[in-house]
C-alpha positions in Angstrom: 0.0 0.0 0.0 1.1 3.1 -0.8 1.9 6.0 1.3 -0.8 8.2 0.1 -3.1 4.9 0.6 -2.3 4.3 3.8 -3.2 8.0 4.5 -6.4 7.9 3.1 -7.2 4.3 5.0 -6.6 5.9 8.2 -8.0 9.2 7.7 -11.3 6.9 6.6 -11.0 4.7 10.1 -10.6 7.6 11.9 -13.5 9.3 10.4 -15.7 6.3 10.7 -14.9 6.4 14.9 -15.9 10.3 15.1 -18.5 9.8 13.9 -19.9 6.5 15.4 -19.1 8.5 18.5 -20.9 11.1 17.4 -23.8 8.9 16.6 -23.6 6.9 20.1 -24.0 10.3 22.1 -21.6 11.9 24.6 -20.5 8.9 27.4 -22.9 8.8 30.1 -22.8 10.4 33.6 -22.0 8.4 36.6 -21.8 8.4 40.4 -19.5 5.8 42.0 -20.5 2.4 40.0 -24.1 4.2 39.5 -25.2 5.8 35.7 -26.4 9.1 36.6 -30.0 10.2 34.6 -32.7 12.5 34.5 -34.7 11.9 37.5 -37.8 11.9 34.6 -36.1 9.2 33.4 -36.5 7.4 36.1 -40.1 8.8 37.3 -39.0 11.0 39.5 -39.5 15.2 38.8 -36.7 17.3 39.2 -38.9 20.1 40.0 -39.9 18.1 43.5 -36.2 17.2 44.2 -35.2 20.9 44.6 -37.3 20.8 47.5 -35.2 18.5 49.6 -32.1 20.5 47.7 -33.6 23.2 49.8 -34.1 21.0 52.9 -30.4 20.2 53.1 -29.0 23.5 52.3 -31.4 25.3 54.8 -30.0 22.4 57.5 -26.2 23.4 56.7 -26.9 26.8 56.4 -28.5 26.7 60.2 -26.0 24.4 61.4 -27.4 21.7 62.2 -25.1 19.6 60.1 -21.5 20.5 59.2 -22.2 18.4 55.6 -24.0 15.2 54.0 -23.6 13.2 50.9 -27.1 11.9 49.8 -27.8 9.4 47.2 -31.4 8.3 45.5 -31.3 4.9 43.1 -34.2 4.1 41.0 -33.9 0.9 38.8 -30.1 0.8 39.8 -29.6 4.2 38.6 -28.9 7.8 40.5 -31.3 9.7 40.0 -30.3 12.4 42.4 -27.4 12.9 44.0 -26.0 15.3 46.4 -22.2 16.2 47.7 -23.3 19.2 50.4 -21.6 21.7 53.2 -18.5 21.4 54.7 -16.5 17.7 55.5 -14.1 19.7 57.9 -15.3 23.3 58.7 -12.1 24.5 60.6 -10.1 23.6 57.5 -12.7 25.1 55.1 -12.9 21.1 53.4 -16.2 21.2 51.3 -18.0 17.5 51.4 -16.5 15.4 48.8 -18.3 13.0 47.2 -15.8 10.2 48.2 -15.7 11.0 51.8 -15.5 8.5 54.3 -18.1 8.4 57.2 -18.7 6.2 60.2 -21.5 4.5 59.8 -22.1 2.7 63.3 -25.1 0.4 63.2 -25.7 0.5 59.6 -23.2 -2.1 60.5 -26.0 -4.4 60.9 -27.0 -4.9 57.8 -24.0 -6.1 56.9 -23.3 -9.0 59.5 -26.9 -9.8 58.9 -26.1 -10.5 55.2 -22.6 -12.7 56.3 -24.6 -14.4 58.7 -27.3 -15.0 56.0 -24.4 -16.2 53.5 -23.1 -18.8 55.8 -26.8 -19.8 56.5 -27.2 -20.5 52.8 -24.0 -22.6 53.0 -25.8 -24.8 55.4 -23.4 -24.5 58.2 -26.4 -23.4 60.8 -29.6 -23.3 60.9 -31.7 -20.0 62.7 -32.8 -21.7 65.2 -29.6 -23.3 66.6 -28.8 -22.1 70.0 -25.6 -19.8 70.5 -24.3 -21.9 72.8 -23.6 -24.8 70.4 -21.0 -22.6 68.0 -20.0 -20.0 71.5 -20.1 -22.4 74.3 -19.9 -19.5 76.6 -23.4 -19.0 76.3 -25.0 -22.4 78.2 -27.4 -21.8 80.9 -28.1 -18.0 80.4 -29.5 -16.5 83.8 -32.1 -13.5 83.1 -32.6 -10.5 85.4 -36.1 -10.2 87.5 -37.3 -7.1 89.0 -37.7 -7.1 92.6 -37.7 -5.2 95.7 -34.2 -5.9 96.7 -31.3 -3.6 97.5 -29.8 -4.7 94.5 -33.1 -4.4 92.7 -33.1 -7.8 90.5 -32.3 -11.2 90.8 -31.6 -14.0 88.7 -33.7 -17.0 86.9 -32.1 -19.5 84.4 -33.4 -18.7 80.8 -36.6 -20.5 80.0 -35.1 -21.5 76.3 -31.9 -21.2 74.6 -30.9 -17.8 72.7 -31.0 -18.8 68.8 -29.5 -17.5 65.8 -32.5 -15.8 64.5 -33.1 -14.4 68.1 -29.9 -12.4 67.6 -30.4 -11.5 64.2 -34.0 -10.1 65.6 -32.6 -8.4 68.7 -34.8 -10.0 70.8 -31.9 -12.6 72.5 -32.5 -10.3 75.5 -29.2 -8.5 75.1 -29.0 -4.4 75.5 -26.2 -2.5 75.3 -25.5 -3.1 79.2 -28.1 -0.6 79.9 -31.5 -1.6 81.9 -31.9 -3.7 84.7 -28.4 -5.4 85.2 -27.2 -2.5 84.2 -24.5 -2.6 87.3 -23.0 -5.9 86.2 -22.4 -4.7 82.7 -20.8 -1.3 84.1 -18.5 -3.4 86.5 -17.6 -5.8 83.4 -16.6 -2.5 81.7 -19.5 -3.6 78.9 -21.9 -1.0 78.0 -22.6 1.5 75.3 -22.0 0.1 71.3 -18.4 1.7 71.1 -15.7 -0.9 70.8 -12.9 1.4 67.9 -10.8 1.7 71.5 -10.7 -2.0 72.8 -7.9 -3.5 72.7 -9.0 -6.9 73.6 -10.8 -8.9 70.6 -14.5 -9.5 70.2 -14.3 -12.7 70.6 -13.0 -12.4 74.4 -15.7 -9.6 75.1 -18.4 -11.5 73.8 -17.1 -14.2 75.8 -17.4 -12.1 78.7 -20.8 -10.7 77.7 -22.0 -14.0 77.7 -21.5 -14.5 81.3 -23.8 -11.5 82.1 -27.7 -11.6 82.6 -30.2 -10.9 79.8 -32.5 -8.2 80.4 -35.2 -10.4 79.4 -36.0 -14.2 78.4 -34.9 -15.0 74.6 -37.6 -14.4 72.1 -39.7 -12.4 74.8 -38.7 -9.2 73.9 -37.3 -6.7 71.4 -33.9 -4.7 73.0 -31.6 -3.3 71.0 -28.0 -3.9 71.9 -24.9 -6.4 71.6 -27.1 -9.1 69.4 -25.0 -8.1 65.9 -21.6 -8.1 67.5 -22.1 -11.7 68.8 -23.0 -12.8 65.4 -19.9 -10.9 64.7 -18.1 -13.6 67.0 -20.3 -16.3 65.6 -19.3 -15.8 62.5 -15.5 -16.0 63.0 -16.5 -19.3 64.8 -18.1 -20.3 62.1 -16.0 -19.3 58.8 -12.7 -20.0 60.6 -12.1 -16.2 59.7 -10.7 -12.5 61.3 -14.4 -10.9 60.7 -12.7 -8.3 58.7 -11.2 -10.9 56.4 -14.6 -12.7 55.9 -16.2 -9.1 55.3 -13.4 -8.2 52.6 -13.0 -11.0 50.9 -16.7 -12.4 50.5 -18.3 -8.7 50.7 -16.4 -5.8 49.8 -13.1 -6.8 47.3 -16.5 -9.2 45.3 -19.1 -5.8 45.3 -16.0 -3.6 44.7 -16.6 -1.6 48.1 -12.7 -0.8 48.0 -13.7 2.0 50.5 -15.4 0.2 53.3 -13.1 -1.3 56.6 -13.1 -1.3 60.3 -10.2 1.0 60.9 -9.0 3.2 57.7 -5.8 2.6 56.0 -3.5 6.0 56.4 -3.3 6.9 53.0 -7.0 7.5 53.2 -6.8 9.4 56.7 -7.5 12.9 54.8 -10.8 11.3 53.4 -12.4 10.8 56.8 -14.8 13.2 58.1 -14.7 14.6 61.4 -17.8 14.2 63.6 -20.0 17.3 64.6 -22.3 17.4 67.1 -24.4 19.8 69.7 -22.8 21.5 72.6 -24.7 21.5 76.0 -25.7 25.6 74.2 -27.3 23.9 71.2 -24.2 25.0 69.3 -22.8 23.1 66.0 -19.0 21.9 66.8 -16.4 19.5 66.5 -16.7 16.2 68.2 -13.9 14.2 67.0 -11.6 15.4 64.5 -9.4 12.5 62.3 -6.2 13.8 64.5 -7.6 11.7 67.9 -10.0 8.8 66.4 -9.9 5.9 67.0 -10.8 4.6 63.5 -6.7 5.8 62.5 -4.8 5.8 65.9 -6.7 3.2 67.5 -5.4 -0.5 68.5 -7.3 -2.1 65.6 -7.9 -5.2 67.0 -11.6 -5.3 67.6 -14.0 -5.8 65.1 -17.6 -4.9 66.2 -20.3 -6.3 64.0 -22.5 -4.1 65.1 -21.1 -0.7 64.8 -18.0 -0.9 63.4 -17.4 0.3 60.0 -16.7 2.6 58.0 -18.1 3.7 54.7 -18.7 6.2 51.4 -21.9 6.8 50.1 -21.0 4.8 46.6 -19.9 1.9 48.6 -23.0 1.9 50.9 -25.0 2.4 47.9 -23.6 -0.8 46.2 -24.8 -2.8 48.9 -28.0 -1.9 49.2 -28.8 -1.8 45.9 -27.2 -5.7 46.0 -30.0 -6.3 48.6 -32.9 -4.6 46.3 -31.2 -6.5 43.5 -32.4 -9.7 45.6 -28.9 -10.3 46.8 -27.0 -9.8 43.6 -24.9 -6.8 42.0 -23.3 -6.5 39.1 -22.8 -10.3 38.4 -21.8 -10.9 41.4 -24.6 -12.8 43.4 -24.2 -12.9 47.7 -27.9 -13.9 48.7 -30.8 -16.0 47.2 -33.8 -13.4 46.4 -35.7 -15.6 48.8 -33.3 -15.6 51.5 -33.4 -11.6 51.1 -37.1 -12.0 51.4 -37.3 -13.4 54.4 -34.6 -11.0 55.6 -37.1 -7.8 55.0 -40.7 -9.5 56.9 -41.4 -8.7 60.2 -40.0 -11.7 62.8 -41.0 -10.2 65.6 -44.8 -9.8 65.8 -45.7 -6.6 68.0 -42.2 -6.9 70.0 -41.1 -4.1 68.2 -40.6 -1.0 70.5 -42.2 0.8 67.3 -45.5 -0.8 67.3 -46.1 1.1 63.5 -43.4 -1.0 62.0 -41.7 -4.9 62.4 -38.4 -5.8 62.5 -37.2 -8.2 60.4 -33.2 -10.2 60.5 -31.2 -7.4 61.0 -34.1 -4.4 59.5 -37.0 -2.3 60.7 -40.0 -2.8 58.3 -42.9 -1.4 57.2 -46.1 -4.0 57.5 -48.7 -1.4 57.7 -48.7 2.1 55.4 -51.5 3.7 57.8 -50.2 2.7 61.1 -46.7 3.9 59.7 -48.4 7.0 58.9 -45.8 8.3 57.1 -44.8 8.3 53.3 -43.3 4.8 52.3 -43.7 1.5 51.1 -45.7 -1.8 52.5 -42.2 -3.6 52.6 -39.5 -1.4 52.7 -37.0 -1.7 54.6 -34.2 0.3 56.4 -31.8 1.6 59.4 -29.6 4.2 60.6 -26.4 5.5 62.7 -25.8 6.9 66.1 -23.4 9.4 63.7 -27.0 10.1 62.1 -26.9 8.7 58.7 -30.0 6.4 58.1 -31.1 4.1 54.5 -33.8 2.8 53.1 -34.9 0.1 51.0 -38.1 -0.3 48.9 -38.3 -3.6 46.7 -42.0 -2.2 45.7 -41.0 1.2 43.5 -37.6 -0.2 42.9 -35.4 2.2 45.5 -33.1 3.2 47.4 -32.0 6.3 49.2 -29.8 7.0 52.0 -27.5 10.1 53.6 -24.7 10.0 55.0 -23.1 12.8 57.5 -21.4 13.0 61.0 -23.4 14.4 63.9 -23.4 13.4 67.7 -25.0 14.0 69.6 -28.0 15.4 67.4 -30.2 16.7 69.8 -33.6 14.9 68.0 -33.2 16.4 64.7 -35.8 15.7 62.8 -33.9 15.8 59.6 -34.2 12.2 58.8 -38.0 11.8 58.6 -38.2 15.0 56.4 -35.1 13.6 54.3 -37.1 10.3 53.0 -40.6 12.1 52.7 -39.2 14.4 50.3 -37.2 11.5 48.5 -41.1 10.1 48.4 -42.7 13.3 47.5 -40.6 13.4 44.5 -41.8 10.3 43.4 -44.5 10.8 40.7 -44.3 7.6 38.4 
């Protein structure tokens, strides 16, 4: 071929990919793993989103939040998301979009899908008792009121504690609060924080184990140390650290690269600080990334309950792997009827909320009127003590969650308003 051929040949190919570009339409939008779209496209109106665009900035612009990432997926898709405020006010950071937030007891969720992954596996079955994979757990002893010095004393259980008794929170477990509440306190075991401990979960739950419920197994709904013993109970089970089992059969197969119990230090400038309100009702800063725990701790416990740490993206892949019916992206965790019988109510009226159920490891909507709120028969979500809270509704096909830092948050009433308006924007 000659020279003046050859031009012409590739002058032609080149053409011919301009304008099959051209053709194909500019590369789409996305957010995280997410295609970003019209929120028409989708049956959402963008008119009715600036409303809760007006609902966030009016909550950063009175200070009740230093900033929030916010996410809304319809049929896998964004269709609105929103990078708002400040992730470190003294050092004038804006929110990024890849931020990296505690997310507490959204936890949960994600213990209550390994424990569900080995359940599939066969290895248990809900209704095994504890005490058969954490022997430490035989013979529980439950508190009774009475009109002692002391105040209580002690029964043996009437039944075992099960699986699915853990996974419902009603084992009869708090967070070392109610009416043994002394005994937890003297075994240094109460409140859901465990970043600082240097001992493993294993040995606390160990210890835990030893103390009285605050009720008789299956009695009850308290929330409490239920998720971190299936933390335990899963090591047991797997043979695996519980951050190993969460990375490699979670996170590295999803693609959550973001997501871990204590954050690598090359990521340290990514983590937001925590906010929260001063006994004056004033805005300021908790715990900056300087002093956490979640960099300079011991990192050797790893709470299943409240441990990790997350970005909105990541987050958003696993929930939308749950509305998926336990698949994302060709990569398939759950059954869709194991997730189905994840998101019904287990626990009958035991629920402290007596509008909603609570299902293995979720709150859930049974009832639209008693809710009374704007929802979903069936969907399903939680939240954080750092505030963040999800939802997840199999019947339109969404999800939508926010995610900021703010403790104490003197009963904000943010989250409520923050899914109505995701609802009110619903029109299709």
């Amino acid at each position: 071929m000659h020279r003046q051929e050859r031009f012409n040949f590739i002058y032609v190919v080149i053409t011919a990919l301009i304008l099959t570009c051209f053709i194909a339409g500019t590369p789409s939008l996305t957010y995280g793993q997410f295609e970003s779209v019209k929120p028409e496209s989708v049956g959402f109106s963008s008119e009715r989103f600036t409303r809760l665009d007006s609902l966030i900035q009016q909550q950063i612009d009175k200070q009740n939040m230093a900033g929030i990432n916010a996410l809304v997926l319809r049929h896998g898709k964004a269709a609105y998301s929103k990078s708002a405020g400040m992730m470190n006010i003294e050092e004038h950071i804006p929110m990024q979009e890849d931020a990296i937030f505690r997310i507490a007891s959204m936890t949960k969720s994600v213990t209550s899908v390994a424990v569900m992954m080995l359940y599939e596996q066969g290895k248990f079955r809900l209704s095994d008792p504890v005490a058969d994979y954490i022997p430490a757990f035989k013979d529980p002893m439950v508190t009774v009121r009475d009109s002692s010095e002391k105040g209580y004393h002690t029964v043996p259980a009437e039944r075992p504690i099960t699986i699915r008794h853990l996974l419902t929170h009603t084992s009869g477990l708090t967070y070392g609060y109610g009416i043994a509440q002394d005994a937890h306190k003297e075994a240094g075991l109460q409140g859901w924080y465990f970043a600082d401990r240097k001992k493993s979960i294993g040995e606390l739950v160990k210890k835990l184990a030893k103390l009285p419920l605050n009720a008789q197994p299956g009695e009850e709904w308290h929330y409490g140390y239920s998720t971190d013993v299936l933390g335990y109970f899963l090591e047991v089970v797997s043979g695996m650290p519980l951050d190993e089992f969460f990375r490699k059969r979670i996170f590295e197969p999803l693609g959550m690269k973001d997501t871990h119990f204590y954050l690598p230090p090359e990521k340290a400038d990514r983590l937001a600080p925590v906010y929260g309100f001063n006994d004056q009702g004033e805005l300021k800063l908790m715990e900056p990334t300087s002093t956490t725990d979640y960099i300079h701790g011991p990192r050797t416990c790893f709470s299943g309950g409240a441990g990790l740490l997350s970005t909105i993206t990541d987050y958003g892949i696993f929930l939308q792997m749950l509305l998926n019916g336990g698949a994302f992206k060709g990569t398939r965790l759950l059954s869709p009827r194991t997730v189905e019988l994840m998101h019904v109510n287990h626990t009958g009226d035991k629920y402290i909320w007596e509008d909603l159920g609570f299902g293995l490891g979720f709150k859930v909507v049974e009832n639209l009127g008693k809710y009374g709120e704007l929802g979903s028969v069936g969907a399903y979500g939680w939240g954080s003590a750092y505030y963040p809270v999800y939802w997840v509704d199999p019947k339109t096909d969404m999800v939508c969650l926010f995610l900021t830092q703010l403790m104490p948050a003197d009963n904000l009433p943010f989250r409520d308003t923050f899914k109505n308006l995701v609802y009110q924007a619903m029109v299709e």
